[in-house]
N, C-alpha and C positions, 0 to 999 in steps of 0.2 A: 347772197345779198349782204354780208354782214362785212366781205370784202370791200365792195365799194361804197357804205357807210363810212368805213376805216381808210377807206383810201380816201375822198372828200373831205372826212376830220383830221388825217394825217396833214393834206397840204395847208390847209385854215389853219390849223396851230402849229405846224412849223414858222408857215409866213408870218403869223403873228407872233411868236417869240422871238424869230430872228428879228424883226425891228423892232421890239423890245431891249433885246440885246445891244441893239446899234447904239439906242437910245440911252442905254447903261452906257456906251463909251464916250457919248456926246456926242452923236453924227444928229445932224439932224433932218438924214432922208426918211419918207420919200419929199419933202418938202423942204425949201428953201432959206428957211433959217425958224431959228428955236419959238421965237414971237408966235409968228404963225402956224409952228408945231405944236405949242401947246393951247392955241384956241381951238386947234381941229381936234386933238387927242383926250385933253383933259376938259376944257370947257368952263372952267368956273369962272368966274365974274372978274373981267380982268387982269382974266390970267395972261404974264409977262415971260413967262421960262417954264421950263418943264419942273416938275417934281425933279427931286433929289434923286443922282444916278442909284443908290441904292434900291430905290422904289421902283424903277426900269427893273434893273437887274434879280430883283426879287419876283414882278409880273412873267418874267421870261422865263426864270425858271419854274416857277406855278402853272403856265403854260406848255413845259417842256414837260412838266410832270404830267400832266394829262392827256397830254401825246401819248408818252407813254402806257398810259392805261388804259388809252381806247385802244390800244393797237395789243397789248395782250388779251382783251377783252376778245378777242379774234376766235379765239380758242377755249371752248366751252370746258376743257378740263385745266385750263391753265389757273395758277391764283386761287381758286378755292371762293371760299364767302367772303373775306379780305376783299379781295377784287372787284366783286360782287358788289359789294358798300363803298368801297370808293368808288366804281363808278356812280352809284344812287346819289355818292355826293358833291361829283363834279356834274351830273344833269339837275341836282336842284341848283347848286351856283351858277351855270349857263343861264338853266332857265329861269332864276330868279332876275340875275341882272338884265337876260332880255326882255322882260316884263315890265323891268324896273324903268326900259329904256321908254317906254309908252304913256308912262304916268305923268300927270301936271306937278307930281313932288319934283319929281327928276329933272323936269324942264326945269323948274324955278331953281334949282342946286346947280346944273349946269347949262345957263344962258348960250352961251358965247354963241352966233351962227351958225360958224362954221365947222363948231362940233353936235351943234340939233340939226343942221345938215346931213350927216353923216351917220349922225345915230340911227336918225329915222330907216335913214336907206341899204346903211353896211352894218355898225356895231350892232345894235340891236338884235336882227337879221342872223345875225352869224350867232350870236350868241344861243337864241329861240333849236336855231340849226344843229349847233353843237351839244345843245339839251338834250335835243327830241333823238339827237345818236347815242349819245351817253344812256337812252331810256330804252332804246332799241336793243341795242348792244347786251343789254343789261335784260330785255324780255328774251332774246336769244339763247341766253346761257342758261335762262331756267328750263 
């Protein structure tokens, strides 16, 4: 079981930090120029460009990092109680901002359509998803 948890949280945050990554170098796939990347991605009220490549580049790697520790998380003697806790604290950060993505706070912070479009249906979703593995992962090894 704990397999294909880790295989599903494996390809979600690969895919998400590699286009993080991208985003670090200025490409602005999967979409067709920066304007419209960052109404889909960031949201905030008249947002015009993305955040600063540093901000990409930092997500990507925070991402990369908990790839990583879903996927040692695999092996119930692996990491020790370390492991243990950081997983406890990347399924409260999933699940916090999946939660966060539901709220009327959240909506009024970030308007834009075309990212309460998305929220709704993908970000949020995946985030809720990557919680509830991170929590799983984490009931397993005890």
């Amino acid at each position: 079981m704990s397999t294909a948890i880790i295989s599903f949280m494996f390809i979600i945050l690969l895919a998400v930090s590699v286009a993080h990554f991208a985003w670090a170098f200025g490409f602005s796939w999967p979409i067709r120029n920066e304007k419209l990347l960052a109404q889909t991605v960031v949201g905030t009220p008249g947002v015009e460009r993305m955040p600063p490549r540093l901000a990409s580049f930092g997500v990507a790697v925070c991402l990369a990092i908990a790839l990583f520790i879903a996927v040692a998380m695999g092996s119930p003697e692996s990491g020790g109680p370390l492991l243990s806790i950081a997983g406890w604290a990347c399924a409260l950060v999933f699940l916090a901002r999946g939660i966060a993505g539901y709220t009327p706070w959240w909506a009024r912070q970030f308007p834009e359509p075309n990212f309460r479009l998305n929220d709704a249906r993908v970000y949020s979703p995946i985030c809720l998803f990557l919680g509830a593995g991170f929590v799983a992962l984490d009931l397993m090894r005890m």
